[in-house]
C-alpha beads as a LAMMPS data file, in Angstrom:
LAMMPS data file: protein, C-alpha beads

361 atoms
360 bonds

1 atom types
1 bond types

-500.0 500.0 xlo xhi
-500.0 500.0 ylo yhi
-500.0 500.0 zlo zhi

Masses

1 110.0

Atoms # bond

1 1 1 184.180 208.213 -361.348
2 1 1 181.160 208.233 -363.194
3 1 1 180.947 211.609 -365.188
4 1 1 177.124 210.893 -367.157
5 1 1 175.629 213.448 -364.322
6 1 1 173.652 216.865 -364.864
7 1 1 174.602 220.089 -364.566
8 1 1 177.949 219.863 -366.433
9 1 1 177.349 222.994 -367.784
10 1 1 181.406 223.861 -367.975
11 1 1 182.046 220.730 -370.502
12 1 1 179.141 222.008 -372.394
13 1 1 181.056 225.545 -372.795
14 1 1 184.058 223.853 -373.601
15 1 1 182.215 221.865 -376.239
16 1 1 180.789 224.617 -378.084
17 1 1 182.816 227.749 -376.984
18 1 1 179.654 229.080 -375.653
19 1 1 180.110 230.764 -372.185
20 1 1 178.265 229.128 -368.692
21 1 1 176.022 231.757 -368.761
22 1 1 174.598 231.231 -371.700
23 1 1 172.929 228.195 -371.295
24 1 1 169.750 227.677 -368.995
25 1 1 170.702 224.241 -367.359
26 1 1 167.916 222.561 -366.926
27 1 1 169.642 219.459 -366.071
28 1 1 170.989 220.108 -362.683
29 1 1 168.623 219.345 -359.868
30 1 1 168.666 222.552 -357.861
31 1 1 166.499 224.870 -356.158
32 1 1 165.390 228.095 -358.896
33 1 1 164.581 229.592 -355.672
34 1 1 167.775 229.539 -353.968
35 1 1 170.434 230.273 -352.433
36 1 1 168.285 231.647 -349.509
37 1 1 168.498 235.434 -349.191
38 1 1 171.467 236.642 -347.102
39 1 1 173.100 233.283 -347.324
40 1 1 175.965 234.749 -349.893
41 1 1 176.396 237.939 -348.611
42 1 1 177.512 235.573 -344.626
43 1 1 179.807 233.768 -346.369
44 1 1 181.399 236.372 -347.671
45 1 1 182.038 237.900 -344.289
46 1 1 183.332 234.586 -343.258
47 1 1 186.090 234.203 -346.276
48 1 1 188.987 234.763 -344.286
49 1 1 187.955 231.582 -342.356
50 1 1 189.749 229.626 -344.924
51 1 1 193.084 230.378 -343.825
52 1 1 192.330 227.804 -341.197
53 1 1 191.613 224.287 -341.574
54 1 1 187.788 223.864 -340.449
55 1 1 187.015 221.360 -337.799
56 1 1 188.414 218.048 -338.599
57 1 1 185.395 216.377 -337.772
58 1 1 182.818 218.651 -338.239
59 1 1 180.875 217.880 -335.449
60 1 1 179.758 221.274 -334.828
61 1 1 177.527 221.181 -337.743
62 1 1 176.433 217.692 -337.505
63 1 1 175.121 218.564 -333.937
64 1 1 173.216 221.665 -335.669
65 1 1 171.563 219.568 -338.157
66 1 1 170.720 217.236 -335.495
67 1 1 168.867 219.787 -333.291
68 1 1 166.626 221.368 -335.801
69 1 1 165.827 217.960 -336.946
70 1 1 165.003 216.625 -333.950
71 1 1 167.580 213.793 -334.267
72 1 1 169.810 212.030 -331.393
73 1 1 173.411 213.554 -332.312
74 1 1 175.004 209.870 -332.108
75 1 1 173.370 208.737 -334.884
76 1 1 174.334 211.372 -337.440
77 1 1 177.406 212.389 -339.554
78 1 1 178.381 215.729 -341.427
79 1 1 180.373 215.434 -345.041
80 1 1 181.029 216.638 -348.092
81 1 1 177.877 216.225 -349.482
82 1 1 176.071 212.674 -349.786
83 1 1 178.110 211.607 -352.228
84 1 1 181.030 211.101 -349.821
85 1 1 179.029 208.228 -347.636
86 1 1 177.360 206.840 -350.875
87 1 1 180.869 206.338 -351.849
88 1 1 182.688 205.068 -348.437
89 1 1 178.623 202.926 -347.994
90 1 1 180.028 199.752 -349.834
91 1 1 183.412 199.765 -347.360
92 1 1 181.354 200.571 -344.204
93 1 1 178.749 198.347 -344.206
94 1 1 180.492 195.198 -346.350
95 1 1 178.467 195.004 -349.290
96 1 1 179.535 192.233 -351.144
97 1 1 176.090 191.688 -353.177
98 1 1 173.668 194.725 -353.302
99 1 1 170.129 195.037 -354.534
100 1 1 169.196 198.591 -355.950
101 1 1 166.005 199.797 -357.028
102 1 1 165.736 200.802 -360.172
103 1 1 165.440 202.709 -362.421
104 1 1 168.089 205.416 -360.368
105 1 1 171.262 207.218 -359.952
106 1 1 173.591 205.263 -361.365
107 1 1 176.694 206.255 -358.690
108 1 1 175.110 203.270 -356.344
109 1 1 175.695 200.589 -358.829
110 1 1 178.775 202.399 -359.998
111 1 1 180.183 202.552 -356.345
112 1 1 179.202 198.982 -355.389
113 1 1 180.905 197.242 -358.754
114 1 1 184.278 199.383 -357.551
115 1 1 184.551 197.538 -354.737
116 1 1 183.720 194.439 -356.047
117 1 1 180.207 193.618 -354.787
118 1 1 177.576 192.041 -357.511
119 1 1 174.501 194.346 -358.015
120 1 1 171.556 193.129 -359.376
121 1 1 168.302 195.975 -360.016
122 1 1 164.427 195.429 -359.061
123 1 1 163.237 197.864 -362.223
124 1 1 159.852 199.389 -361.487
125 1 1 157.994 200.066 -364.593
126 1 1 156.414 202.536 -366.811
127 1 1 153.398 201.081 -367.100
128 1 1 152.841 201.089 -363.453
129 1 1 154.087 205.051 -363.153
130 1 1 157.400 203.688 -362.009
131 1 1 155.945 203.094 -358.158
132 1 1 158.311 200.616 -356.827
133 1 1 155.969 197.585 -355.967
134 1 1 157.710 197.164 -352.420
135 1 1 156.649 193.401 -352.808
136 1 1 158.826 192.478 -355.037
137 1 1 161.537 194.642 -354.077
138 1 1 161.495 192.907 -350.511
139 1 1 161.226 188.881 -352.392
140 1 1 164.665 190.052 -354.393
141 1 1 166.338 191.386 -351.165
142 1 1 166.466 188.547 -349.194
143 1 1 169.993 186.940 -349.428
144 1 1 171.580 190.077 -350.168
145 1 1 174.294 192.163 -348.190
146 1 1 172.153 195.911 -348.612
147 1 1 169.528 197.362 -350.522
148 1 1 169.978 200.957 -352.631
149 1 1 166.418 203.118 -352.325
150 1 1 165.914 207.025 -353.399
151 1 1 163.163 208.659 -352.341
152 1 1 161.977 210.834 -354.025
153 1 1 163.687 208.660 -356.550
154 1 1 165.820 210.387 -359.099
155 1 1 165.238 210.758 -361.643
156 1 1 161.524 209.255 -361.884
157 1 1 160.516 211.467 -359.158
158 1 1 158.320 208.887 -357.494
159 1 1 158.239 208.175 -353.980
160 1 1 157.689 205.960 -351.591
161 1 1 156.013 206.621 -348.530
162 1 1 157.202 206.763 -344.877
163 1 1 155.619 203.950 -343.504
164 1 1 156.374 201.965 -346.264
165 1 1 159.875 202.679 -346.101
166 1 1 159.854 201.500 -342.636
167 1 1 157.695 198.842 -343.022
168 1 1 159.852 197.235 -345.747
169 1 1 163.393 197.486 -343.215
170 1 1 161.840 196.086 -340.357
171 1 1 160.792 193.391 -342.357
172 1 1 164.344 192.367 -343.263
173 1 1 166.272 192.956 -340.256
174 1 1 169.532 190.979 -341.541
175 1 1 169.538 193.549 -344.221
176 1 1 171.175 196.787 -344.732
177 1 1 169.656 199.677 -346.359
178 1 1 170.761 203.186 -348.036
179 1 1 167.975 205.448 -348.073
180 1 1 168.892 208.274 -350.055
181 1 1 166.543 211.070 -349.002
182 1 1 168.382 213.822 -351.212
183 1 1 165.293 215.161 -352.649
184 1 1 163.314 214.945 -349.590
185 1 1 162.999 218.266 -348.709
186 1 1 161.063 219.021 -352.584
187 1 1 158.432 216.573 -350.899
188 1 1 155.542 217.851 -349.617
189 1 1 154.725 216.032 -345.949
190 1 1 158.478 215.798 -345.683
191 1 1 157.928 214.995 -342.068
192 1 1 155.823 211.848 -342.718
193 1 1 158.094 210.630 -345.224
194 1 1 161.773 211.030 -344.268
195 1 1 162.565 207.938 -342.187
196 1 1 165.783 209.603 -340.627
197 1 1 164.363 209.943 -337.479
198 1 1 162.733 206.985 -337.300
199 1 1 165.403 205.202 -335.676
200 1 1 165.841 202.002 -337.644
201 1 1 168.858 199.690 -336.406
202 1 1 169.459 198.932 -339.786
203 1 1 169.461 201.467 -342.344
204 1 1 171.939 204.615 -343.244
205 1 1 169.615 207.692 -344.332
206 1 1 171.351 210.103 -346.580
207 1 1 170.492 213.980 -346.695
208 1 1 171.349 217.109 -348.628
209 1 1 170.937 220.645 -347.795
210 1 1 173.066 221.149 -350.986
211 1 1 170.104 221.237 -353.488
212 1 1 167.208 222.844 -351.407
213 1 1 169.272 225.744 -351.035
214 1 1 170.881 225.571 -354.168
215 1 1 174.649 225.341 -352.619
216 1 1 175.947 222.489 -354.781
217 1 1 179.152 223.727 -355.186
218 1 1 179.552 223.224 -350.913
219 1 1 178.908 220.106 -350.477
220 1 1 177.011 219.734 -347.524
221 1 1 175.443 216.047 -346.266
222 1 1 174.359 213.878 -343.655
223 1 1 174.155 210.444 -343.223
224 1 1 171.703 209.118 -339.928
225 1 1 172.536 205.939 -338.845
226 1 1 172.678 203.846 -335.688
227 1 1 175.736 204.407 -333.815
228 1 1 177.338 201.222 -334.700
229 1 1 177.085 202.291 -338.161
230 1 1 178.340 205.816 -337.473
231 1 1 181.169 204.650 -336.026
232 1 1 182.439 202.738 -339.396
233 1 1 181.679 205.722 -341.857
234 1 1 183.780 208.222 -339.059
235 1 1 186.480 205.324 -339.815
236 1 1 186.684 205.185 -343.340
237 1 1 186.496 209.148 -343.725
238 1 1 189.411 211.437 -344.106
239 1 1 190.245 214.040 -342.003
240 1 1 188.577 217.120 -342.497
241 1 1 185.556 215.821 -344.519
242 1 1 183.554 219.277 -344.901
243 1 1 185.199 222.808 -345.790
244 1 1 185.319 225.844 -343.620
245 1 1 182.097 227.263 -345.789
246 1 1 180.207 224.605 -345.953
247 1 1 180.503 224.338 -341.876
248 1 1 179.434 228.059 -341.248
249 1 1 176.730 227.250 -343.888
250 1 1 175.013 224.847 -341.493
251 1 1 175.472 227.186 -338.465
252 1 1 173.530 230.216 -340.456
253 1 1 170.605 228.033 -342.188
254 1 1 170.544 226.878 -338.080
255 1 1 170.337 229.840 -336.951
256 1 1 167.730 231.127 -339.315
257 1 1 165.750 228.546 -339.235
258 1 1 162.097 229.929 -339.524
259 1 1 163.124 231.807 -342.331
260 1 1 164.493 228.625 -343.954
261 1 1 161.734 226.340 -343.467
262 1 1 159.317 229.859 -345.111
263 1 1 161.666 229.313 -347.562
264 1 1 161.041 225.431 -348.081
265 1 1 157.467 226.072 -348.093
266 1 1 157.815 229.306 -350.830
267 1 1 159.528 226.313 -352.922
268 1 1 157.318 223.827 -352.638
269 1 1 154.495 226.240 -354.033
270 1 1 156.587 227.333 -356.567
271 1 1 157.551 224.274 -357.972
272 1 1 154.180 221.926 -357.943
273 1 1 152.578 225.054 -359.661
274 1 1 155.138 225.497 -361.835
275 1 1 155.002 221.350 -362.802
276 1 1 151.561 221.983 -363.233
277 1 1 151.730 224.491 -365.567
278 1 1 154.396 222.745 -367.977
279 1 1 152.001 219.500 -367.780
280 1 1 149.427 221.244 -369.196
281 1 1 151.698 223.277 -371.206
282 1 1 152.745 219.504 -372.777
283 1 1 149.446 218.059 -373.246
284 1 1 148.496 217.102 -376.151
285 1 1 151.757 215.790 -378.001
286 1 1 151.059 212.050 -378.999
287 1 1 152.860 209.033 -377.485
288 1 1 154.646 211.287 -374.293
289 1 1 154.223 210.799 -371.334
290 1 1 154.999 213.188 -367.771
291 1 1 155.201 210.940 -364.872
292 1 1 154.262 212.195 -361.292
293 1 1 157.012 214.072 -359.235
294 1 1 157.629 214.851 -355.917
295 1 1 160.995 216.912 -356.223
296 1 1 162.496 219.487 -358.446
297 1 1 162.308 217.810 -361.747
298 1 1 160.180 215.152 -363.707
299 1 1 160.564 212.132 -366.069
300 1 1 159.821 212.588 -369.643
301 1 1 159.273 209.136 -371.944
302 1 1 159.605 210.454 -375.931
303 1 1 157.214 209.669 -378.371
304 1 1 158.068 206.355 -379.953
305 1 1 161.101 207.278 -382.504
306 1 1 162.450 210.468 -380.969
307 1 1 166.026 209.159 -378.937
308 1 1 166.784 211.557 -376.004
309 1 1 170.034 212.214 -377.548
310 1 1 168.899 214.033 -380.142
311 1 1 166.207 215.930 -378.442
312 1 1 169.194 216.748 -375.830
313 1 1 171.383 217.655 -378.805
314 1 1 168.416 219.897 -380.126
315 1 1 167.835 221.872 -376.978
316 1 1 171.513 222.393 -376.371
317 1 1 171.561 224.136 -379.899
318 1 1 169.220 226.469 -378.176
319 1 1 171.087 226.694 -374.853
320 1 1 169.033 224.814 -372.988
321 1 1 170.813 221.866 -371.027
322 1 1 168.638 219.019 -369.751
323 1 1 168.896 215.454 -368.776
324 1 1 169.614 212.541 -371.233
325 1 1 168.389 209.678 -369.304
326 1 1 170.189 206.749 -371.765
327 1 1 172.641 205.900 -368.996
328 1 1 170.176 204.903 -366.405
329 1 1 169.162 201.458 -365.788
330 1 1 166.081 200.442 -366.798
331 1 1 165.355 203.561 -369.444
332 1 1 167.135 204.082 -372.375
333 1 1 167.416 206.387 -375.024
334 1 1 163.791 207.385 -374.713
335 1 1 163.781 209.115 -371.258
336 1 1 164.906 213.246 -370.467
337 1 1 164.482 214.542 -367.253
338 1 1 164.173 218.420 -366.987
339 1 1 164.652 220.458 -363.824
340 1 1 162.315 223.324 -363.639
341 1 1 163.922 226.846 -362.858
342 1 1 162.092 230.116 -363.215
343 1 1 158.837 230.797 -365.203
344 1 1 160.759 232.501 -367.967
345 1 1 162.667 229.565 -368.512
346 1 1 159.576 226.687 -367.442
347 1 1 158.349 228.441 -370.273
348 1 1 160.795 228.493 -373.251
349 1 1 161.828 224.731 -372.298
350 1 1 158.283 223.850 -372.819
351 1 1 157.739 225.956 -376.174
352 1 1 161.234 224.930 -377.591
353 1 1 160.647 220.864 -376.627
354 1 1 157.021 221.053 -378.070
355 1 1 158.256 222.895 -380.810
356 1 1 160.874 219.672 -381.447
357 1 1 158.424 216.647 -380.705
358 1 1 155.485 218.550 -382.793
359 1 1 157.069 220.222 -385.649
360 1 1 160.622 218.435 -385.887
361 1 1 162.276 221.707 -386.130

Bonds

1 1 1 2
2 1 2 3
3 1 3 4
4 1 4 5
5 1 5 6
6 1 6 7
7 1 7 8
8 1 8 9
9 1 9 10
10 1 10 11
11 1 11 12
12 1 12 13
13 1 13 14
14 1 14 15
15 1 15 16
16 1 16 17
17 1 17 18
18 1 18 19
19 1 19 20
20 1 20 21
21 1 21 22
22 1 22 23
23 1 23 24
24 1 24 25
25 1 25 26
26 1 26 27
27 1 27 28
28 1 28 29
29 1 29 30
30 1 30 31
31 1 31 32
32 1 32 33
33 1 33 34
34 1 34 35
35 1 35 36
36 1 36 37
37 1 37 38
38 1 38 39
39 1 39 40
40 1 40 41
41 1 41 42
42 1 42 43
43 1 43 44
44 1 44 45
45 1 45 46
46 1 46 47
47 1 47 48
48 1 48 49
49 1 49 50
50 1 50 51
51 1 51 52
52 1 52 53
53 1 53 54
54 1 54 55
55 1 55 56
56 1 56 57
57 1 57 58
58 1 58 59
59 1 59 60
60 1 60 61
61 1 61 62
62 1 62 63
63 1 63 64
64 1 64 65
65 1 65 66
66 1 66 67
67 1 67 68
68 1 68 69
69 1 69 70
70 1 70 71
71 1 71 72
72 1 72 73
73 1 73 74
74 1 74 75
75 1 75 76
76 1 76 77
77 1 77 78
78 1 78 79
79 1 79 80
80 1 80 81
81 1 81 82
82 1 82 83
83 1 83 84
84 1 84 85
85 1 85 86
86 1 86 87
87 1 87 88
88 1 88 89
89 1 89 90
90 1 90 91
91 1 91 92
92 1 92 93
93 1 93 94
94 1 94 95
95 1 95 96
96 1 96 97
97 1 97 98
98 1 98 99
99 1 99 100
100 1 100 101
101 1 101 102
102 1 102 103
103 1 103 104
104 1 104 105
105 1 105 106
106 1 106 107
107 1 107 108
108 1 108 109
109 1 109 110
110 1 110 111
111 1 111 112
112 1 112 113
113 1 113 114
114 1 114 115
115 1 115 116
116 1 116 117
117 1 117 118
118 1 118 119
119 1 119 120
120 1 120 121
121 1 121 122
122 1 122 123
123 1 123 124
124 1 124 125
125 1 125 126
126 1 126 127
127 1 127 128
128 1 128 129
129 1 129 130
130 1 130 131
131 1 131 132
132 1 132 133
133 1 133 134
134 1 134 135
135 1 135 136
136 1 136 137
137 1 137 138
138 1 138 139
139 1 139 140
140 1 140 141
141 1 141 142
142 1 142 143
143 1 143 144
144 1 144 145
145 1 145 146
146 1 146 147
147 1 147 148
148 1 148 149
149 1 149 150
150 1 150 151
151 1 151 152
152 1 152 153
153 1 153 154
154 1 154 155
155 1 155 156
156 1 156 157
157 1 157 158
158 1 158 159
159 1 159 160
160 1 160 161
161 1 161 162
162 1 162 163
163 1 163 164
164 1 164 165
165 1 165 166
166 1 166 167
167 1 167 168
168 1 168 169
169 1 169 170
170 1 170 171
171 1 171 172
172 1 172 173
173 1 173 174
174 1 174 175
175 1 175 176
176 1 176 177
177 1 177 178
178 1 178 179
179 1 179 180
180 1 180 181
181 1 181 182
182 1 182 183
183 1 183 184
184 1 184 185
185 1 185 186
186 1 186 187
187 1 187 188
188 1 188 189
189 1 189 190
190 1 190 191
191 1 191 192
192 1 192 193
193 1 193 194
194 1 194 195
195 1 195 196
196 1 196 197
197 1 197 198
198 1 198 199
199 1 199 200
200 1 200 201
201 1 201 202
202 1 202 203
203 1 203 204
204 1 204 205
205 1 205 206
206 1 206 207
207 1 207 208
208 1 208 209
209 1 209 210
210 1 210 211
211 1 211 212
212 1 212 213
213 1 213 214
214 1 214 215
215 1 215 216
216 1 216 217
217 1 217 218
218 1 218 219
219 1 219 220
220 1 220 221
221 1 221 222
222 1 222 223
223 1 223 224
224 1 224 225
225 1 225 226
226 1 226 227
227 1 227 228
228 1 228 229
229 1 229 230
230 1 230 231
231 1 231 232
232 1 232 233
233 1 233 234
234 1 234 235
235 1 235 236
236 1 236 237
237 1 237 238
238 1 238 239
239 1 239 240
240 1 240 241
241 1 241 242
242 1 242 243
243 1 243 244
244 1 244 245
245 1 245 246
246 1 246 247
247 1 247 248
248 1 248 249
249 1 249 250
250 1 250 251
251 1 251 252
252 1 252 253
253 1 253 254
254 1 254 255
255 1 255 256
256 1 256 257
257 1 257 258
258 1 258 259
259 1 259 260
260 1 260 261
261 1 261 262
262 1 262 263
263 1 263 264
264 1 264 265
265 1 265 266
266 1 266 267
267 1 267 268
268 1 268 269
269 1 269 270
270 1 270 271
271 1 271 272
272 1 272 273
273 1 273 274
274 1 274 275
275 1 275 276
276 1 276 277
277 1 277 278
278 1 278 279
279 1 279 280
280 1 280 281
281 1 281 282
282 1 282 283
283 1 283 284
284 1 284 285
285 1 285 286
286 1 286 287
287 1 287 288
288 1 288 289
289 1 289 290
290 1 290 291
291 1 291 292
292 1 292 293
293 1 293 294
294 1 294 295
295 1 295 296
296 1 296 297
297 1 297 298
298 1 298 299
299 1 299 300
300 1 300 301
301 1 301 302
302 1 302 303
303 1 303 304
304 1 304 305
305 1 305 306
306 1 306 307
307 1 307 308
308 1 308 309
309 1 309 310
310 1 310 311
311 1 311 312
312 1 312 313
313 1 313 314
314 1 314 315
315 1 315 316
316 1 316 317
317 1 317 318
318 1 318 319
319 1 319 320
320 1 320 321
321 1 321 322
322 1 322 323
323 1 323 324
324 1 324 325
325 1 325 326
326 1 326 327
327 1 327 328
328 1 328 329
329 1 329 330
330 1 330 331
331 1 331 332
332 1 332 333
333 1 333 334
334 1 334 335
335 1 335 336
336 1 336 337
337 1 337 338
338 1 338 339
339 1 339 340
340 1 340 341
341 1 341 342
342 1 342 343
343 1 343 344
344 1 344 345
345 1 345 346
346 1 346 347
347 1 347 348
348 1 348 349
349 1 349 350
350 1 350 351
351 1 351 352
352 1 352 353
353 1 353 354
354 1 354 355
355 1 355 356
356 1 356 357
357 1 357 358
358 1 358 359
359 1 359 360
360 1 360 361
């Protein structure tokens, strides 16, 4: 198990004796916004639940997140968060030699290499804002078993749209694809984006509800997939592959589901204005750069000479957590990400980490 993620805020206390609280973690990819109001206080109510097992194959909340998403319930699957298929993806669909595009989470190439396949990465680049050029991604897929996509991609925060998306399966139909649509609902025109509807025969479409309503610790995902394909990640899962709260989650974000999607909107306000404002709050500072970003959080390349561990290190000091990007492939030491929260703490990241890359203190 790869353990280079964000938002391991408890190793951090550990490390320093400092408690949770006191750091502003900037490095988990989370809704500020959330949880939705009310959400707590319901499962709360619903603790004694957990004297029972839940539903050993959740398909009670499956079928929820297929109505209100307008998806045939066949081709979708509830689990314990998106990690769980992204992990079970390499048995299910036989990937022996996978494609991912890069630069991304690294739990695809760690996942695939576990069970033996050969990865190989199609890097998009810096220079070129880190767009994927679909092109080339679709001249290094042919021959292989599946290709790896996130859009929005984390952590460069670009995506891809829609039609491209489905423009770029149907042109390989021999070809399996993971489309890891995590950080869809950040996106503004989610709708003409996300391809999980779109009924492709040959592509798995991950989705979390964990981090737009900031219920992490739940674990709550989807995978949408033709039924074929459904049928071999119900195989390889155990029994009982989503908890008690996360199930009665799903039912009361269903059942409150104009309020949620108000909510959605609220956030997607509140973030692009608040990525706005710490652009501008960053201009200025020679040599960095602040690439576009559809979800919670945005790419940072350093100034030539400053190493992300350091600035990391730095910022910690001041208990602020964010994202040392050195483990992904195809960045290196001079890539953070940052996750923006509230506009208290927007604004101290942004004073501190100008403070650092202008004044070296």
């Amino acid at each position: 198990m790869l353990t280079g993620h964000g938002g391991n805020i408890h190793q951090m206390s550990r490390e320093t004796g400092r408690r949770p609280s006191d750091f502003i973690d900037m490095s988990s990819n989370v809704n500020p916004l959330g949880p939705p109001q009310g959400l707590v206080d319901f499962l709360k109510e619903k603790m004694p639940g957990i004297s029972a097992l839940p539903e050993p194959d959740s398909r009670g909340a499956a079928a929820c997140f297929a109505r209100d998403a307008g998806l045939d319930p066949r081709r979708v699957l509830a689990g314990n968060g998106t990690s769980l298929f992204i992990h079970s993806a390499p048995l299910c669909l036989g990937i022996r030699n996978a494609l991912i595009a890069g630069p991304t989470y690294s739990e695809y190439e760690y996942v695939c290499r576990l069970h033996g396949a050969r990865v190989t990465f199609a890097h998009s680049r810096a220079s070129e804002g880190f767009v994927p050029d679909l092109d080339r991604l679709a001249d290094r897929a042919r021959g292989t078993d599946a290709v790896f996509v996130c859009n929005p991609n984390n952590p460069t925060g670009a995506l891809i749209p829609g039609e491209k998306i489905k423009a770029l399966c149907r042109s390989l139909p021999d070809t399996r694809f993971v489309i890891d649509e995590s950080y869809m609902a950040f996106a503004d025109g989610e709708s003409r984006h996300s391809v999980a509807g779109a009924g492709l025969d040959n592509a798995a479409v991950l989705i979390s509800i964990s981090k737009i309503f900031k219920i992490p610790g739940l674990r709550v995902g989807f995978v949408t997939a033709p039924p074929g394909m459904i049928r071999k990640f119900k195989d390889h899962l155990p029994p009982w592959s989503m908890n008690t709260l996360a199930q009665e989650a799903v039912s009361r974000l269903s059942e409150t589901k104009k309020e949620m999607d108000a909510f959605i909107a609220r956030t997607r306000l509140f973030l692009n204005r608040e990525k706005e404002t710490f652009r501008q709050r960053m201009e200025g500072i020679r040599g960095l750069a602040l690439f576009p970003a559809a979800a919670s959080f945005m790419l940072i390349q350093l100034p030539p000479g400053e190493k992300s561990g350091d600035v990391c290190h730095r910022l910690a000091a001041d208990g602020i957590l964010i994202r040392d990007c050195a483990n992904f492939s195809g960045l290196g030491p001079g890539f953070v990400r940052v996750s923006f929260k509230d506009e208290a703490a927007n604004l101290e990241l942004a004073r501190r980490l100008r403070d650092i890359l202008t004044k070296g203190a």
